[in-house]
N, CA, C and O of each residue as an XYZ file, in Angstrom:
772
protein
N       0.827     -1.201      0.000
C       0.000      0.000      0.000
C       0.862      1.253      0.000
O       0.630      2.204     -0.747
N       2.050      1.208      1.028
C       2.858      2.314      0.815
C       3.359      2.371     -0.908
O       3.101      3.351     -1.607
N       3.799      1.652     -1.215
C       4.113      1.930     -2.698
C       3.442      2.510     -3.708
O       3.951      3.326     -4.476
N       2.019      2.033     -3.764
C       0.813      2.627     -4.157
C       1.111      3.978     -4.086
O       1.673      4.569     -5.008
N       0.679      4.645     -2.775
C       0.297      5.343     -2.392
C       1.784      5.868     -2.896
O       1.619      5.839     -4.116
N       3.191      6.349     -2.674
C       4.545      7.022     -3.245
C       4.284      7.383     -4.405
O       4.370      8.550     -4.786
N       3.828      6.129     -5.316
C       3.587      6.608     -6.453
C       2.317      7.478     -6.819
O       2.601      8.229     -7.752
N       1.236      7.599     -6.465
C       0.602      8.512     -6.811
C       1.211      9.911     -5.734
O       0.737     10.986     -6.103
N       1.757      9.972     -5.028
C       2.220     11.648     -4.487
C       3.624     11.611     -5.865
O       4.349     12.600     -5.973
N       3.757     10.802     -6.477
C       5.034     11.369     -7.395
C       4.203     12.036     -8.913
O       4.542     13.022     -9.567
N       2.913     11.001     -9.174
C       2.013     11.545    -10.087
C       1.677     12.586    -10.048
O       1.925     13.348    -10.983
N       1.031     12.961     -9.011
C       0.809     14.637     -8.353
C       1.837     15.714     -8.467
O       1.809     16.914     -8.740
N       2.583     15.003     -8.216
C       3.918     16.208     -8.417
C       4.185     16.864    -10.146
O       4.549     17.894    -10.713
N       3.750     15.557    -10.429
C       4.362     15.710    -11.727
C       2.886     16.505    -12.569
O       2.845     16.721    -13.780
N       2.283     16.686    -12.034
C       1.134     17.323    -13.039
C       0.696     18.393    -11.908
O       0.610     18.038    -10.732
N       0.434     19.670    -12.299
C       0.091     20.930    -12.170
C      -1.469     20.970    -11.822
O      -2.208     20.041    -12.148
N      -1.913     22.072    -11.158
C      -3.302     22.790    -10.908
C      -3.881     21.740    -12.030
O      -4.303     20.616    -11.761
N      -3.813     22.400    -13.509
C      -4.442     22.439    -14.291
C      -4.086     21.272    -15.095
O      -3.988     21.582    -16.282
N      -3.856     20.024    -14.857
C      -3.654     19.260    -15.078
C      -2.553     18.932    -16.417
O      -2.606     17.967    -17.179
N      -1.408     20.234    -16.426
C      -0.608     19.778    -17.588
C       0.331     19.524    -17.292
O       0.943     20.433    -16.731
N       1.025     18.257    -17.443
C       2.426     17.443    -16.911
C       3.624     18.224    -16.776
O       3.464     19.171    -17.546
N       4.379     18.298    -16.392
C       5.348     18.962    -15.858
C       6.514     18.868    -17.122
O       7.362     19.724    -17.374
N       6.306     17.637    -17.796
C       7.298     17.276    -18.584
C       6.985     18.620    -20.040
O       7.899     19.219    -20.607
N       5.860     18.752    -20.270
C       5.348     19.978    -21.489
C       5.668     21.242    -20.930
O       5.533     22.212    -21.676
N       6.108     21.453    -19.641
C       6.459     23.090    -18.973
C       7.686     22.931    -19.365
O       8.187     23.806    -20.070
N       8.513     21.663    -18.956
C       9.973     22.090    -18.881
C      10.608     21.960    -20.495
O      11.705     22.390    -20.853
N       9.562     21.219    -21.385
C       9.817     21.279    -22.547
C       9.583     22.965    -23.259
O      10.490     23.361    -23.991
N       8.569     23.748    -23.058
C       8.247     25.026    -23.444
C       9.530     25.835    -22.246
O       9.673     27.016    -22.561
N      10.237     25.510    -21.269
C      11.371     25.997    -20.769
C      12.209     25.687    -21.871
O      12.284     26.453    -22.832
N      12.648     24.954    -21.826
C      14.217     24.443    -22.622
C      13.945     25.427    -24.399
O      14.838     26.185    -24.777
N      12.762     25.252    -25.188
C      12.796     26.075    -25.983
C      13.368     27.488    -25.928
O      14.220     27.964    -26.678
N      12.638     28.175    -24.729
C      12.518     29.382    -24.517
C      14.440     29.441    -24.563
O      15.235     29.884    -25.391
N      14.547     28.969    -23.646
C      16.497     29.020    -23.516
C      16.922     29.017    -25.189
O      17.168     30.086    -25.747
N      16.939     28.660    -25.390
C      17.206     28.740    -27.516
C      16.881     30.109    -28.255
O      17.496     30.425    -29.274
N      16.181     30.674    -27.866
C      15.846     32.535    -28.093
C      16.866     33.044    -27.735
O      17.295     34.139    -28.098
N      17.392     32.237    -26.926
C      18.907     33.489    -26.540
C      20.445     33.132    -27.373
O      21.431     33.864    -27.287
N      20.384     31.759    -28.236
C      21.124     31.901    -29.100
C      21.131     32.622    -30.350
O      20.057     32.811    -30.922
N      21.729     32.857    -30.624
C      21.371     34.025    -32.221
C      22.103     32.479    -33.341
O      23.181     31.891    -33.432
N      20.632     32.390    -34.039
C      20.916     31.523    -34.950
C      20.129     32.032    -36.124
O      19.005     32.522    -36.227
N      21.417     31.661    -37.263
C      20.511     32.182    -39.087
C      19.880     31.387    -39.631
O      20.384     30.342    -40.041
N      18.672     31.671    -39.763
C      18.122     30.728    -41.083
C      18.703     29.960    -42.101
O      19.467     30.633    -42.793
N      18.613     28.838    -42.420
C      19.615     27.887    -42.886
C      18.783     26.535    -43.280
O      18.952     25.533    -42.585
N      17.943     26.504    -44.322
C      17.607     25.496    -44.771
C      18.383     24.533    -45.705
O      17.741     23.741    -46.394
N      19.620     24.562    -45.754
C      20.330     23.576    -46.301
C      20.706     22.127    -45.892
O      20.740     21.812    -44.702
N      20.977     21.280    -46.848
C      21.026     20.150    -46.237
C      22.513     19.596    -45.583
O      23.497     19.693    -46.317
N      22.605     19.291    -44.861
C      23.815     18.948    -43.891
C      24.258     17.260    -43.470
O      23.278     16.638    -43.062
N      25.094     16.735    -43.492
C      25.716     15.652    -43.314
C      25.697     15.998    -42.162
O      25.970     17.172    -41.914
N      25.335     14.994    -40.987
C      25.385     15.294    -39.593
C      25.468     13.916    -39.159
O      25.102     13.020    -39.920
N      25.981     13.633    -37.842
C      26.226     12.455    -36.876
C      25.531     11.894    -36.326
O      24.687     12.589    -35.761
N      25.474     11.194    -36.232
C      23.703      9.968    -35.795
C      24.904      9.330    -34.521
O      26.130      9.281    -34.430
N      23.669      8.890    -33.630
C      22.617      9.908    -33.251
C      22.934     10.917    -32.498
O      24.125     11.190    -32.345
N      21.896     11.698    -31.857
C      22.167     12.916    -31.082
C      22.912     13.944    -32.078
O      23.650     14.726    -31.479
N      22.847     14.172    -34.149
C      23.481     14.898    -34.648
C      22.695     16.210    -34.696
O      21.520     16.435    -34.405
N      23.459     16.843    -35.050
C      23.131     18.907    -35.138
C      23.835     19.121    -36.426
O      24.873     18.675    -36.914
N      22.688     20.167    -36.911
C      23.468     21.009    -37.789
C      24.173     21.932    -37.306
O      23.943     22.204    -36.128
N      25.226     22.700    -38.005
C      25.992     23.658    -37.158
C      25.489     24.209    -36.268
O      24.267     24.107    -36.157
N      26.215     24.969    -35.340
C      25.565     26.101    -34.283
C      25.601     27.025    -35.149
O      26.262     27.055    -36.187
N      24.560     28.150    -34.541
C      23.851     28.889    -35.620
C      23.443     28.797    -36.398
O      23.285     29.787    -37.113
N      23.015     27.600    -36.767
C      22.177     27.773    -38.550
C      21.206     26.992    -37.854
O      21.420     26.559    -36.722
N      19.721     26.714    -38.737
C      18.579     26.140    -38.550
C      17.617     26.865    -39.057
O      17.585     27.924    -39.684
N      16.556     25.846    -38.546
C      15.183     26.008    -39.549
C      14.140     25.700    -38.449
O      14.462     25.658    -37.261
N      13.194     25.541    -38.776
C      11.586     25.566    -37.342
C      12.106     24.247    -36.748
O      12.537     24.096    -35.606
N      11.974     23.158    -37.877
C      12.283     21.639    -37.184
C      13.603     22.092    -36.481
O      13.126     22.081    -35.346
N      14.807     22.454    -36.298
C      15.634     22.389    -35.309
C      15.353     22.504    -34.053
O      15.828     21.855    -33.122
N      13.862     24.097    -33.999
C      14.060     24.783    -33.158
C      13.235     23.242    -31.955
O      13.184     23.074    -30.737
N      12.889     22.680    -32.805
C      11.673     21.389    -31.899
C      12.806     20.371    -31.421
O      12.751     19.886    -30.291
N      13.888     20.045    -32.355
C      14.872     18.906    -31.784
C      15.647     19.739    -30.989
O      15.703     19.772    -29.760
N      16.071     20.216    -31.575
C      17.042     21.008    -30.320
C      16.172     21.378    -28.138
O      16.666     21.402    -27.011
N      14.965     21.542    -28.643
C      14.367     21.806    -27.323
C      13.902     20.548    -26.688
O      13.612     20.486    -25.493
N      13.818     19.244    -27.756
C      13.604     18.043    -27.025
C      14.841     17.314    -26.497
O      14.963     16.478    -25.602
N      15.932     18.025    -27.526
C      17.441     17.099    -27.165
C      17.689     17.576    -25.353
O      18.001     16.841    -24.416
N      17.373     19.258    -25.361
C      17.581     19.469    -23.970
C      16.751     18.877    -23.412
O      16.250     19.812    -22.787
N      15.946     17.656    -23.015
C      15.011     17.510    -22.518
C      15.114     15.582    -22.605
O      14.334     14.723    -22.193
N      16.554     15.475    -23.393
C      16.832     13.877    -23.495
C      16.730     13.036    -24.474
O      17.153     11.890    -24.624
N      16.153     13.695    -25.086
C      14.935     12.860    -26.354
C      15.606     13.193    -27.773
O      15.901     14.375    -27.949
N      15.861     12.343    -28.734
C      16.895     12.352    -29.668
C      16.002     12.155    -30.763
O      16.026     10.979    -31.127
N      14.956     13.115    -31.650
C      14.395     13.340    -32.412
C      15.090     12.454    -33.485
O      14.403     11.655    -34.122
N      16.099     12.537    -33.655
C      16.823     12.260    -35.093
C      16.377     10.722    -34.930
O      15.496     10.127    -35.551
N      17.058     10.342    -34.125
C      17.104      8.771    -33.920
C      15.797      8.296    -33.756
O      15.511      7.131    -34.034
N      14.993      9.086    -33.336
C      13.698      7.947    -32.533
C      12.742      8.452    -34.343
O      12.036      7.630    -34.928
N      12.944      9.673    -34.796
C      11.889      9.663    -36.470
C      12.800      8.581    -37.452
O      12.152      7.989    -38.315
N      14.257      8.301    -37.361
C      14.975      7.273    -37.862
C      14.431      6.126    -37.694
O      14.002      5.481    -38.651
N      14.374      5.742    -36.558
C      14.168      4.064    -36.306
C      12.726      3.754    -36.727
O      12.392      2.637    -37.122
N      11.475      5.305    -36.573
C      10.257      4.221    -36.866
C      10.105      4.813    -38.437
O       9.387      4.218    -39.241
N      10.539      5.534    -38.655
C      10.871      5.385    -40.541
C      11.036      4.648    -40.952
O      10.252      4.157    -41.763
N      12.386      4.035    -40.566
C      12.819      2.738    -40.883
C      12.159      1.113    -40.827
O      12.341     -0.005    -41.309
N      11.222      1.897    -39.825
C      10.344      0.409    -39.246
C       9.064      0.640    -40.144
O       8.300     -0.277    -40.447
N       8.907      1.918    -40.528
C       7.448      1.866    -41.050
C       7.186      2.990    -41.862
O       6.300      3.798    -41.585
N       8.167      3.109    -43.189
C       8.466      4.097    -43.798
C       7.134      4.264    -44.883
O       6.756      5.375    -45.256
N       6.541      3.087    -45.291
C       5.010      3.531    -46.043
C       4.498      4.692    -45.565
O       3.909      5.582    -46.177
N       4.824      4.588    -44.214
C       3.555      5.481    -43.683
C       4.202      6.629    -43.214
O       3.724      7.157    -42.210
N       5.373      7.213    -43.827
C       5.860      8.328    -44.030
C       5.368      8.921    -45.648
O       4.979      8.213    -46.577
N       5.529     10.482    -45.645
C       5.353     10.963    -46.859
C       6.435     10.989    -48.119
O       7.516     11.531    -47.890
N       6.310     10.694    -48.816
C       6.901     10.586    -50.024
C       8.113     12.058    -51.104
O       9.012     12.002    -51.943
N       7.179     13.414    -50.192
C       7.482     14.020    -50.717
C       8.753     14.884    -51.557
O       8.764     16.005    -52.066
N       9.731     13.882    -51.453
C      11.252     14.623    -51.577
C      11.522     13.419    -52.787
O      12.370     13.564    -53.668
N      10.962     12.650    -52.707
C      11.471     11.378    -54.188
C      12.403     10.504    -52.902
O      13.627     10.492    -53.037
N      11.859      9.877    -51.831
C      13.015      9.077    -50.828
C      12.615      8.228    -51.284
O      11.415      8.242    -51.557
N      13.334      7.184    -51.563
C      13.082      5.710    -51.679
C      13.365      4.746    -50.483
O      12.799      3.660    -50.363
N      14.398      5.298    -49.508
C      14.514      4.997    -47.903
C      15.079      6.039    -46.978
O      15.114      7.245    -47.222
N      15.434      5.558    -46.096
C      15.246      7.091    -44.497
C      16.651      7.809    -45.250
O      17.273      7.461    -46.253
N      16.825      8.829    -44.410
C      18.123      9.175    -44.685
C      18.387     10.593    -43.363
O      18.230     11.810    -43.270
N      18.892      9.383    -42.509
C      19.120     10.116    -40.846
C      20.028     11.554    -40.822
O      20.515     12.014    -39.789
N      20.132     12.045    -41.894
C      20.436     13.347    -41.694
C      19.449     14.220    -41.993
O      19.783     15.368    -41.701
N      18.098     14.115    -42.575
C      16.968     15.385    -43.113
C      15.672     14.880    -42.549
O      14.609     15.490    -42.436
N      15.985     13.583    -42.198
C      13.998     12.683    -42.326
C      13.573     13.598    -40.986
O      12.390     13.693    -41.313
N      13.632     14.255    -39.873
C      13.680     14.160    -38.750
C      13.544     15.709    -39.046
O      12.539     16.194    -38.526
N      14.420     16.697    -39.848
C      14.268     18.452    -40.178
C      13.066     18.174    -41.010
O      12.719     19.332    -41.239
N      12.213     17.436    -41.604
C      10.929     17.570    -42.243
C       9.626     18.266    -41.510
O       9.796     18.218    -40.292
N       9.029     18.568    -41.679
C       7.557     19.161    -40.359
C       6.898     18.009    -40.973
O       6.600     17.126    -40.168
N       6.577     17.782    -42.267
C       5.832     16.415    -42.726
C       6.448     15.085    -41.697
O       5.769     14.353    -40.977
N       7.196     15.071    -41.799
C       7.883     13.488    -40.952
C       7.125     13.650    -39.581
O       6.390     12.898    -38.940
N       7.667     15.130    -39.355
C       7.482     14.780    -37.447
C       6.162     14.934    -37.313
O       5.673     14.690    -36.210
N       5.361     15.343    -38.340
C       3.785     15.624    -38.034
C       3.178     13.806    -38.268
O       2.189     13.329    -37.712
N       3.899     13.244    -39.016
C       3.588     11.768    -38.920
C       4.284     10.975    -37.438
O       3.637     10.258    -36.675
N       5.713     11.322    -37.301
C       6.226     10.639    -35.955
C       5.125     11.105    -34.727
O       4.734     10.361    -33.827
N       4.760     12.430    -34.915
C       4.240     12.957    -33.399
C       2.836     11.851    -33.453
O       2.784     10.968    -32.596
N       1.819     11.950    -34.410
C       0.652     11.459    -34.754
C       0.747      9.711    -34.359
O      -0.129      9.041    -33.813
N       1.965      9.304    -34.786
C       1.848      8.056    -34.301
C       2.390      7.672    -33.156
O       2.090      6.638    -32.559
N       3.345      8.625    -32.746
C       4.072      8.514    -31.039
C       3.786      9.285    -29.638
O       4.249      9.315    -28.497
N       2.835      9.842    -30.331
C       2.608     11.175    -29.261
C       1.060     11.351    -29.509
O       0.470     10.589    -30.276
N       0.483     12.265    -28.913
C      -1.182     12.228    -28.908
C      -1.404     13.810    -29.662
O      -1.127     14.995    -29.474
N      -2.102     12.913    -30.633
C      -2.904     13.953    -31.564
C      -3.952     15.223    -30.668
O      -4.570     14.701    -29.741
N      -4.153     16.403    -30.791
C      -4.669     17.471    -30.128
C      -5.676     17.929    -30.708
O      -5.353     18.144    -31.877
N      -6.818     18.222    -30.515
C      -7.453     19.451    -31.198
C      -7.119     20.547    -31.970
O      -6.511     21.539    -31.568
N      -7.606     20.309    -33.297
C      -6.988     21.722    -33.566
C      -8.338     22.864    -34.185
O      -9.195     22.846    -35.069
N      -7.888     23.753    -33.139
C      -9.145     25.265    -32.917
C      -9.101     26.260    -32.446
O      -8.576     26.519    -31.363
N      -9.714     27.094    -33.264
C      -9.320     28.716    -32.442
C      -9.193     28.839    -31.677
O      -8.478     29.749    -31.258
N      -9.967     27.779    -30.751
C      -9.892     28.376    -29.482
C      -8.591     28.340    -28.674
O      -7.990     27.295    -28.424
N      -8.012     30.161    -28.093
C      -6.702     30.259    -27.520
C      -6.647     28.725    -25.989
O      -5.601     28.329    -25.475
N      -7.829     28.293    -25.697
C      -7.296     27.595    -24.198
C      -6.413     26.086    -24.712
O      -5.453     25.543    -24.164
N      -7.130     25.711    -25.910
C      -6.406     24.148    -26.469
C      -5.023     24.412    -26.381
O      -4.302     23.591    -25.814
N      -4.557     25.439    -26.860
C      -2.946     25.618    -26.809
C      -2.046     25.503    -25.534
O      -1.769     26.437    -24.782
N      -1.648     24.247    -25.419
C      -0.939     25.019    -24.066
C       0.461     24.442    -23.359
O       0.444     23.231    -23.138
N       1.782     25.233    -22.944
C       3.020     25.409    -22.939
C       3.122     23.899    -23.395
O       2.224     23.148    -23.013
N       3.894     23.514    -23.990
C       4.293     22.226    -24.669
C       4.170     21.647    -25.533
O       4.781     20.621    -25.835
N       3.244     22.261    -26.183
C       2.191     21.618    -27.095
C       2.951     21.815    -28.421
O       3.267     22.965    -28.727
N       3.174     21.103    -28.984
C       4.098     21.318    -30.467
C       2.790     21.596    -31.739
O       1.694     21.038    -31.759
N       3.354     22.702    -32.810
C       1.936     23.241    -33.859
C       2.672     23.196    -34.783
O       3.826     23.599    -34.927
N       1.654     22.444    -35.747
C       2.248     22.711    -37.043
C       1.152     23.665    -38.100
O      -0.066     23.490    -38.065
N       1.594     24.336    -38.709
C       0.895     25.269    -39.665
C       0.943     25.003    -41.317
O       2.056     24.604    -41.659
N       0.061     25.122    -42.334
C       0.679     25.454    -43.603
C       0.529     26.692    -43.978
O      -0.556     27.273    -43.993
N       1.669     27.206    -44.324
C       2.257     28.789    -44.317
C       1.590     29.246    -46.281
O       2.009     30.250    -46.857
N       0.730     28.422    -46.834
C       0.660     28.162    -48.225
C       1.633     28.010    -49.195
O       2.769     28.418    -48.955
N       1.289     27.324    -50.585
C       1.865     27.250    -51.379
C       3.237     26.120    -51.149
O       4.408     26.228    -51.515
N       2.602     25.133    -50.462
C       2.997     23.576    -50.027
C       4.089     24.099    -49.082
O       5.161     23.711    -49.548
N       4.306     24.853    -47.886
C       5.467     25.787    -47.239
C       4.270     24.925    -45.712
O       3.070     25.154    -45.564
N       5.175     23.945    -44.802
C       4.784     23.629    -44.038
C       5.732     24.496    -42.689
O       6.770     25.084    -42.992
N       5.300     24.480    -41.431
C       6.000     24.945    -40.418
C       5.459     24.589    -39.158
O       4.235     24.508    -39.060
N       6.336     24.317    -37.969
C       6.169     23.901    -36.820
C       6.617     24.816    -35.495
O       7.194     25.892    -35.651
N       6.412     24.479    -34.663
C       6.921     25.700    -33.475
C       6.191     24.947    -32.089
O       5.288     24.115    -32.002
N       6.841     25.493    -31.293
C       6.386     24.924    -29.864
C       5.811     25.856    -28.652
O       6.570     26.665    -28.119
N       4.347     25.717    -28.196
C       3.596     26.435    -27.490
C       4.284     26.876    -26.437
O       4.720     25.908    -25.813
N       4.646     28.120    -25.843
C       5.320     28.750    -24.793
C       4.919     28.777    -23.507
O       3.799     28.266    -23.523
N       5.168     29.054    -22.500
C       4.833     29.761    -21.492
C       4.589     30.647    -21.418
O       3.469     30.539    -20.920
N       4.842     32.085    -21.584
C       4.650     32.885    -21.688
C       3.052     33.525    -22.413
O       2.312     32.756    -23.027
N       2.814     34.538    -22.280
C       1.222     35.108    -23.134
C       1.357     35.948    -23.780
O       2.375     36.615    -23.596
N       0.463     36.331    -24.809
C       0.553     37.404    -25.624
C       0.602     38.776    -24.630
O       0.577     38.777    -23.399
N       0.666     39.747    -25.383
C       0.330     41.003    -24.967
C      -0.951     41.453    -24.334
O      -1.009     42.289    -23.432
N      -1.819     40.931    -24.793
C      -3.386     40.844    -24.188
C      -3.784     39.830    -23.334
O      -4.836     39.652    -22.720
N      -2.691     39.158    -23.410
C      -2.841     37.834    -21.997
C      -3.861     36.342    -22.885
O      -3.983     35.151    -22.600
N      -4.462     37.289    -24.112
C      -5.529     35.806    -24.788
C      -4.717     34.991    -24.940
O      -5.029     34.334    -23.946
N      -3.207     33.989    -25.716
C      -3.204     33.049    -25.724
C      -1.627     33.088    -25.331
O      -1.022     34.127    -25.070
N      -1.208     32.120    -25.330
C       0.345     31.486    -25.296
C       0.744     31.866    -26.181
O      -0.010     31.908    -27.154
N       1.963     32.284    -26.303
C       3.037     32.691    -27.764
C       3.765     31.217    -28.228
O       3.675     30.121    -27.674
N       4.337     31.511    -29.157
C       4.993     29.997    -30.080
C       6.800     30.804    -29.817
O       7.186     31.969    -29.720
N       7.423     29.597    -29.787
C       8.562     29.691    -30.250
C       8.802     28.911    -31.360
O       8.236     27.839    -31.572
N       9.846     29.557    -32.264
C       9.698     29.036    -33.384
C      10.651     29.661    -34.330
O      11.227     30.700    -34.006
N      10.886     29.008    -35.660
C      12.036     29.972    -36.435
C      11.408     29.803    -37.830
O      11.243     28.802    -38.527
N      11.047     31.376    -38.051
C       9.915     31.486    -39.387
C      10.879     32.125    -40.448
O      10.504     32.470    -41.568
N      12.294     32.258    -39.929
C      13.644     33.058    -40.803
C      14.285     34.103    -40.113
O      15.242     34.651    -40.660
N      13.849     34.530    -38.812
C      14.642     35.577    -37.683
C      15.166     34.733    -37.030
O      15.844     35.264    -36.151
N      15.211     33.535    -36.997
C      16.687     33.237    -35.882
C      15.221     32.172    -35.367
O      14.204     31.844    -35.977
N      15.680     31.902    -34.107
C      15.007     31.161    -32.830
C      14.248     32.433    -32.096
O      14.824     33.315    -31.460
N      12.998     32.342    -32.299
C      12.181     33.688    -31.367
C      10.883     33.530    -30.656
O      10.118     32.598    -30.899
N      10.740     34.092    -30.120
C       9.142     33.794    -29.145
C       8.027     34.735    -29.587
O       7.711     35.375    -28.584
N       7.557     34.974    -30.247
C       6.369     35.109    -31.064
C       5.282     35.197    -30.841
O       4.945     34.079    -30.452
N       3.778     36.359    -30.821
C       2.693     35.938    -30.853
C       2.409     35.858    -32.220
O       2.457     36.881    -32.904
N       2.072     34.593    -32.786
C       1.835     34.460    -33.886
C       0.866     33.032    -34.342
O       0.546     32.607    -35.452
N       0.468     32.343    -32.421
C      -0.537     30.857    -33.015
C      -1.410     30.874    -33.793
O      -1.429     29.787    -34.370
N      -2.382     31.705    -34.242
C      -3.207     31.541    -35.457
C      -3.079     32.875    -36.427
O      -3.971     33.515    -36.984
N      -1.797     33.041    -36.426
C      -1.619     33.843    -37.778
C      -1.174     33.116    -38.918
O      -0.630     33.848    -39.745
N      -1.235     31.804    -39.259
C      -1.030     30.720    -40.122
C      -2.393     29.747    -40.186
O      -3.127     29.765    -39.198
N      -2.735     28.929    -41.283
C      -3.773     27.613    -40.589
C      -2.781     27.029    -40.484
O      -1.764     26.995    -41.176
N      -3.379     26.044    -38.655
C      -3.332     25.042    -38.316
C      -3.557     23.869    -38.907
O      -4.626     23.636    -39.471
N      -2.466     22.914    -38.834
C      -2.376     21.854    -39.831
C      -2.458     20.352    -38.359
O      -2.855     19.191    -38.259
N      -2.039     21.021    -37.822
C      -1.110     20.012    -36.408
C      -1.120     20.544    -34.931
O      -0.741     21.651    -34.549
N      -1.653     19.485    -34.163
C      -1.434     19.699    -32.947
C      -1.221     18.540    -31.805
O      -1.981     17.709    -31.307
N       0.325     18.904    -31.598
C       0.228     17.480    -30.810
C       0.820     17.462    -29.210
O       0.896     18.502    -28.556
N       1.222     16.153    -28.682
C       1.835     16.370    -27.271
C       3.104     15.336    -27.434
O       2.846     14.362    -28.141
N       4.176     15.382    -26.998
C       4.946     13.860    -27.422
C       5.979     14.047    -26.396
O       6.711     15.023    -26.232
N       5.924     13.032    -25.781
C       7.467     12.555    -24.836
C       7.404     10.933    -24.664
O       6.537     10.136    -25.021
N       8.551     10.753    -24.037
C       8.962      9.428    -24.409
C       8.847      8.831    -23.243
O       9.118      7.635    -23.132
């Protein structure tokens, strides 16, 4: 019974008032820390080190700004959209002409991770309404004209206090943004391991 009982005061701990896990705060933390690097826009493709690889410091694109805030947080994006690519690449998108994974780009896609999150992580509502959004919550948008983009729900609030701001990199670097429904919503998810 004591054991029982340890473990639910550790459950408790771990989830807030409002019932959002502790693990989606410290994930919308670790982003926020990434605003303070000054990094350039850099959609090029890069030969990088598996696992746990990076493109240079300073360069990146939206998908970095999501691995990079999960890597602080343990979680090795590259490797874990690698392995179930690899395990179950049908059911990845096609769109680049891949004929198999290729652990240096599959993982910088917003298409990939909007399939990894969907099948590893829990699909969200997606709706105007500012309360669905909230610190952790990873969004994906289509920016039009087949231009997909992702970003991760903040802590922080707008100026008017209505919703959570995004961090995210739309071509200024790594920044914190009110900008959640100034794009359509394509994606909304939750994912830890």
């Amino acid at each position: 019974m004591k054991t029982k009982l340890s473990l639910f005061f550790v459950f408790l701990l771990s989830v807030n008032a409002f019932g959002q896990d502790s693990f989606y705060k410290r994930l919308a933390d670790s982003a926020l820390v990434l605003t303070k690097q000054k990094v350039v826009y850099d959609a090029r493709y890069y030969s990088i080190a598996y696992p746990n690889g990076d493109v240079p410091e300073g360069k990146g694109v939206c998908t970095d700004v999501v691995i990079r805030a999960y890597r602080k947080m343990g979680i090795d994006l590259q490797k874990e959209v690698h392995l179930d690519m690899k395990a179950n690449f049908s059911l990845y998108p096609k769109m680049w002409g891949m004929k198999s994974t290729d652990r240096n780009i599959d993982h910088r896609r917003v298409p990939n991770l909007m399939v990894f999150f969907s099948r590893k992580g829990k699909v969200k509502k997606i709706s105007q309404e500012a309360a669905d959004y909230q610190p952790g919550d990873i969004v994906c948008w289509n920016l039009g004209g087949g231009v997909t983009h992702i970003g991760i729900v903040a802590k922080r609030k707008s100026a008017d206090n209505e919703r959570y701001m995004i961090i995210h990199n739309i071509g200024a670097g790594q920044v914190l943004e009110d900008c959640l429904f100034d794009y359509k919503i394509i994606g909304h998810y939750q994912y830890k391991k």
